[in-house]
C-alpha positions as CSV (number, residue, x, y, z in Angstrom):
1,X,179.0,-50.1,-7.2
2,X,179.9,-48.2,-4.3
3,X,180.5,-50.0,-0.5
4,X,179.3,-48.8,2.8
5,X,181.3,-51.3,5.5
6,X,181.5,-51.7,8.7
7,X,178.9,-48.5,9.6
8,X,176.2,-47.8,12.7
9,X,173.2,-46.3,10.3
10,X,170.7,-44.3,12.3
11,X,168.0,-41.9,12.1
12,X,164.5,-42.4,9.3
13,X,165.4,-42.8,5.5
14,X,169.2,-43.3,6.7
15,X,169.4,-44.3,2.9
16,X,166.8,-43.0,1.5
17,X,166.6,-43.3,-2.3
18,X,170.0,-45.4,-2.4
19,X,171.5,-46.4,-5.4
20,X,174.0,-49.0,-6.9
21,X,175.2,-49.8,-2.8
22,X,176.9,-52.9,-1.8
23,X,176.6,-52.5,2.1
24,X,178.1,-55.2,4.2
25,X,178.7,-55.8,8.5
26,X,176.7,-52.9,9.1
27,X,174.0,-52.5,11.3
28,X,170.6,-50.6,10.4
29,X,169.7,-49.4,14.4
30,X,166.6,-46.8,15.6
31,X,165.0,-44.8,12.3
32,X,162.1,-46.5,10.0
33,X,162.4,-46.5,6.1
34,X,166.3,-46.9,5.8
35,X,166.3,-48.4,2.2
36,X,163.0,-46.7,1.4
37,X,162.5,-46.8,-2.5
38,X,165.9,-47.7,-2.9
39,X,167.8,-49.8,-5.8
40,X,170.2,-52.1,-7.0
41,X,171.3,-53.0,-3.4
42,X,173.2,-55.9,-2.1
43,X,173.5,-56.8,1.4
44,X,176.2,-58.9,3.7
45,X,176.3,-59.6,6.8
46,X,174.2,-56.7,8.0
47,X,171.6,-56.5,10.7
48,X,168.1,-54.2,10.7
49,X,166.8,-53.6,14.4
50,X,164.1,-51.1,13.6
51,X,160.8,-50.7,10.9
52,X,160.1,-50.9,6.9
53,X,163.6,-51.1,6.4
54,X,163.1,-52.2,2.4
55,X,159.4,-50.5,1.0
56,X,159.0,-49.6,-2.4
57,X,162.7,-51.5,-3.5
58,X,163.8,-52.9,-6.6
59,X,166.8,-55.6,-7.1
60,X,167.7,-56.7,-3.7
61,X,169.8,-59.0,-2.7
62,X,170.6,-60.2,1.4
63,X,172.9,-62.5,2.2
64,X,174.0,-64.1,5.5
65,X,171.9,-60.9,7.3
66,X,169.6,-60.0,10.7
67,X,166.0,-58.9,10.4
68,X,165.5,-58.2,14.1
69,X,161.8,-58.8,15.4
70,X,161.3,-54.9,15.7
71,X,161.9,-54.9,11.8
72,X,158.5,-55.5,11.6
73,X,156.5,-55.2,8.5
74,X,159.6,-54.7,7.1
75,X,159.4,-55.3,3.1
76,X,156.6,-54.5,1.8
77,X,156.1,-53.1,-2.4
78,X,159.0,-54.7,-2.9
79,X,160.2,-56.0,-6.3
80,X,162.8,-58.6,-7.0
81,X,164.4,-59.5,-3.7
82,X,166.7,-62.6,-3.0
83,X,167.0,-63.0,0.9
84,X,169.5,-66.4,1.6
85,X,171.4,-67.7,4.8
86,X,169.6,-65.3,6.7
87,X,167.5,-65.3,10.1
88,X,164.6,-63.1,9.5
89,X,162.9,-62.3,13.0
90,X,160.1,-59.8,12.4
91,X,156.6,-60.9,11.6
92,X,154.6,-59.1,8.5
93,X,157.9,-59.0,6.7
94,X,156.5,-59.2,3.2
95,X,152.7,-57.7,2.1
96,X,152.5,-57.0,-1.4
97,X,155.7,-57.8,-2.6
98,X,156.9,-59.4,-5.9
99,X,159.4,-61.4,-7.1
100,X,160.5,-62.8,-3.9
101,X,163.4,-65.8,-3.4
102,X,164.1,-67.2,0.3
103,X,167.0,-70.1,0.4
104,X,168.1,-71.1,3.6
105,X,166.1,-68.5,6.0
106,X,165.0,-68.8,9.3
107,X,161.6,-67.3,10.5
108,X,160.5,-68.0,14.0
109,X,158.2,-64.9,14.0
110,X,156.3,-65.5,10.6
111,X,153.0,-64.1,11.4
112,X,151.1,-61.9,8.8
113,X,153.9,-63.1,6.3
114,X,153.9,-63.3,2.3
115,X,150.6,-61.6,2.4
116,X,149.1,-60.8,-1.3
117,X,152.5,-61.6,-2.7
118,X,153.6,-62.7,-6.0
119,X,156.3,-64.8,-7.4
120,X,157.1,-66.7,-4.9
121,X,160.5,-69.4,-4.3
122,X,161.1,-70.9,-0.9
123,X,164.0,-73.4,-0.6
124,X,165.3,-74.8,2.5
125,X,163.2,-72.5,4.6
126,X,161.7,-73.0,7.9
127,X,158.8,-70.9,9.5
128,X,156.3,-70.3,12.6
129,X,153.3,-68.1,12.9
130,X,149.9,-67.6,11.4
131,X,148.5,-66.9,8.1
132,X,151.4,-67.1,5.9
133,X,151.2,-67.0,2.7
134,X,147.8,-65.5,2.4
135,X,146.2,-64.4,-0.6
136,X,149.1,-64.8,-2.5
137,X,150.2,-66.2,-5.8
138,X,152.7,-68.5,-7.6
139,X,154.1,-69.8,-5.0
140,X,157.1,-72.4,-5.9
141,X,157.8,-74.4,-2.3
142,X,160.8,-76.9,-1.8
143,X,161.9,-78.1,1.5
144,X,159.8,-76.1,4.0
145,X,158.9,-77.1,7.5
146,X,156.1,-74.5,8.9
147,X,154.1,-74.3,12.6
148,X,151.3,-71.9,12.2
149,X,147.5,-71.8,11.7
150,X,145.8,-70.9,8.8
151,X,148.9,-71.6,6.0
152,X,148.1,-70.0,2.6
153,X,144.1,-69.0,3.0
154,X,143.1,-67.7,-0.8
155,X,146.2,-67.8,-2.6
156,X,146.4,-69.6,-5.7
157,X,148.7,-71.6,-8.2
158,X,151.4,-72.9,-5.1
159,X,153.3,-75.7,-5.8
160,X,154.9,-77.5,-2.8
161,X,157.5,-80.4,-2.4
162,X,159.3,-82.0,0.8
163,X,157.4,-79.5,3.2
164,X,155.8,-80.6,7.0
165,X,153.0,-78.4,7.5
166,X,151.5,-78.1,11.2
167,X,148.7,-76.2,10.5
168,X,145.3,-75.9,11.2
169,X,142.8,-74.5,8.5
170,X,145.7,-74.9,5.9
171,X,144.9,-74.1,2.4
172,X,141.4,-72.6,2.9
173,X,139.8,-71.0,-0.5
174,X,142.6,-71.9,-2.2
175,X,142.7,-72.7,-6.0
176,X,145.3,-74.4,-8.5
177,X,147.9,-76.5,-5.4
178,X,149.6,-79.6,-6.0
179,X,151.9,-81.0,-2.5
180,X,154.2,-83.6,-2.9
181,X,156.1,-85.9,-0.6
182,X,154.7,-83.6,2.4
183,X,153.1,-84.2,5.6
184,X,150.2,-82.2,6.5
185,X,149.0,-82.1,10.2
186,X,146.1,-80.0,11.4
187,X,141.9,-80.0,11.3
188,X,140.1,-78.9,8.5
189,X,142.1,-78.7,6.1
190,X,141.6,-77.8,2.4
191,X,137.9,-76.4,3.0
192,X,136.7,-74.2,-0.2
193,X,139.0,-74.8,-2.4
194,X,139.5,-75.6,-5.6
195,X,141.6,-78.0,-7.9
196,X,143.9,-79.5,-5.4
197,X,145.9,-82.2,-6.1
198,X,147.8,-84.7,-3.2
199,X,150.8,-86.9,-3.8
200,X,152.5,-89.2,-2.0
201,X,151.3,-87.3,0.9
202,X,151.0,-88.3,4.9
203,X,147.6,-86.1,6.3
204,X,146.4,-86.2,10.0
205,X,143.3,-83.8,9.7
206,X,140.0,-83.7,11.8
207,X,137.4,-83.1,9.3
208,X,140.0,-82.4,6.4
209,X,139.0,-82.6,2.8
210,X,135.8,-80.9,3.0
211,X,133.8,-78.4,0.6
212,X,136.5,-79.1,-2.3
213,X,135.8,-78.7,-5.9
214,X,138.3,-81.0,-8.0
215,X,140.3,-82.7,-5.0
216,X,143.0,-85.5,-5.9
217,X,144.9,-87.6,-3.2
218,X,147.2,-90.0,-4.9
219,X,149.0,-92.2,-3.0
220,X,148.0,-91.1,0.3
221,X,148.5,-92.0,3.8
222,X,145.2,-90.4,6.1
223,X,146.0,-90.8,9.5
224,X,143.6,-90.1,12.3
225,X,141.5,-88.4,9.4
226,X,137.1,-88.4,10.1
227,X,134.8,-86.9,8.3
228,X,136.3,-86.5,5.2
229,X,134.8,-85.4,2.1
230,X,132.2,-84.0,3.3
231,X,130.2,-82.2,0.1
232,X,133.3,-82.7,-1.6
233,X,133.0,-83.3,-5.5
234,X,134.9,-84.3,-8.3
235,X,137.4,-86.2,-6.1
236,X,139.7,-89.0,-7.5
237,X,141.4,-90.6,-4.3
238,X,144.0,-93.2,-3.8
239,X,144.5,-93.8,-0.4
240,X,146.9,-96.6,0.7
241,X,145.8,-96.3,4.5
242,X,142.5,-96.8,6.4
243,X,140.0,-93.7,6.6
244,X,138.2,-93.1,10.1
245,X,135.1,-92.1,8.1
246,X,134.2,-90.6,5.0
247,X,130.7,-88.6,5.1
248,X,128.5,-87.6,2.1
249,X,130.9,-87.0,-0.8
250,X,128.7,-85.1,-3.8
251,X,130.6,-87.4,-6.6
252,X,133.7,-88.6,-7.9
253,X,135.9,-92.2,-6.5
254,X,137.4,-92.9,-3.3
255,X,139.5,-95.9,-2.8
256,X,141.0,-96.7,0.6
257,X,143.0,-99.8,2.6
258,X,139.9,-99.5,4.3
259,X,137.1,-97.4,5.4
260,X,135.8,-97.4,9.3
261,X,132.4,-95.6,8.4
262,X,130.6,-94.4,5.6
263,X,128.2,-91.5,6.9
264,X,125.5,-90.4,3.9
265,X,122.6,-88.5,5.6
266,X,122.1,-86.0,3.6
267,X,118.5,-87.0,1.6
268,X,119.7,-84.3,-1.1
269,X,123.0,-86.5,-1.9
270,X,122.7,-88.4,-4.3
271,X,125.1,-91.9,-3.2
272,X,125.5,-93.2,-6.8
273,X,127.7,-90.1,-7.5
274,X,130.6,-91.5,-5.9
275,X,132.2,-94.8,-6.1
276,X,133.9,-96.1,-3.4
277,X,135.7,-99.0,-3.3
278,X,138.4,-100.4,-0.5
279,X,140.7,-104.1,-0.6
280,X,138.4,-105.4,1.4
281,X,134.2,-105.0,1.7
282,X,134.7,-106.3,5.4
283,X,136.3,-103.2,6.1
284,X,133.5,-101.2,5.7
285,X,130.9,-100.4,8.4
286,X,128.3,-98.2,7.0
287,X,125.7,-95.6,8.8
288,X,122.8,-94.0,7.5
């Protein structure tokens, strides 16, 4: 494997079509496409400062390296990349990639990110901006911490652990998630979705846990949470906190601590569908 080192690369396609390169404390600077379709590349301590610096690659590997916010929509087609101790700056960084392993990455500028992606590891990661993770698929998530609206609308088969998400409209038409040991902060969360599964979770969400097809909460702390389950069905929930309110659940079981209110005013819902139960009927205020 040859080495570039220590080298200013300028100009579009600097490295067009590179092969078999191990390029380290070198700087990518003006020119788009620099690694364009290129393969078998390993990366150290270099910085990119300009566009699509990795589209259409193949066996990528970044280590301790600079995405620079103009690197913008910067790796996208990409197969089998492994991006750790890295700061990655640019928003859109990854659309239709594959194959795709963060460790210990920093991404303040995460807008637009992991879009219709597949193949997804995050470890140690932390993240801010909107939409990420949208429309993409088998996503594996451990230790995460994100800021951003609208986490992971339509993907599918994601797996989280350890995460703090401070999102609103967080996993919207989703199908196939399972959180653990996460806290979840942000309104409406979970709408349209399908088969997804809570543990051991901490959620503060304004009318969250509505319009959900196969919803499991086990373990759960709802804090600050109204509203919820509203024309949900199939739910099995274990709540070891109090619930604000709970309004006209299609079917399945809720158990809480307690509940504050228990809306059903909907004459098509049908109240025998669900059973709730809490530790203490006194706890439960009911409204027609």
């Amino acid at each position: 494997m040859k080495t570039i080192n220590q080298q200013l690369l300028t100009g579009e396609r600097a490295l067009f079509k590179a092969r078999d390169l191990h390029i380290e404390n070198s700087t990518f600077a003006d020119g788009e496409s620099p690694l364009k379709e290129s393969r078998n590349i390993e990366l150290e301590q270099s910085i990119f400062k300009w566009k699509y610096p990795l589209w259409y690659s193949r066996h990528i590997r970044v280590n301790n390296s600079i995405f620079e916010e103009m690197s913008r929509s910067g790796i996208w087609y990409t197969d089998d990349i492994t991006i750790t101790n890295s700061t990655l700056q640019a928003p859109k960084l990854f659309r239709r990639a594959s194959r795709v392993k963060l460790d210990h990455v920093h991404m303040p500028h995460a807008e637009e990110t992991l879009w219709n992606s597949r193949d997804i590891e995050i470890h140690d990661v932390q993240a801010a901006g909107d939409y990420f993770g949208m429309n993409s698929e088998n996503i594996k998530i451990h230790d995460f911490d994100l800021v951003g609206n609208y986490a992971f609308d339509g993907a599918k088969n994601i797996e989280i652990h350890n995460a703090t998400l401070m999102t609103k409209d967080a996993l919207w038409n989703c199908e196939n998630v399972t959180v653990y040991d996460s806290k979840i902060i942000g309104e409406y969360l979970g709408w349209n979705s399908k088969n997804v599964r809570f543990v051991n979770c901490t959620i503060e969400s304004d009318q969250g846990l509505c319009y959900m097809d196969g919803l499991t909460l086990e373990n759960c702390t709802l804090l600050n949470t109204d509203l919820a389950f509203e024309y949900c069905k199939n739910i099995d929930a274990d709540i070891v906190s109090s619930i604000d309110s709970v309004k006209n659940p299609i079917s399945g079981k809720i158990h809480a601590q307690a509940i504050q209110q228990i809306i059903m005013d909907d004459p098509e819902i049908d109240a025998n569908q669900t059973v709730i139960s809490v530790d203490s009927e006194s706890s439960v205020r009911h409204a027609v």
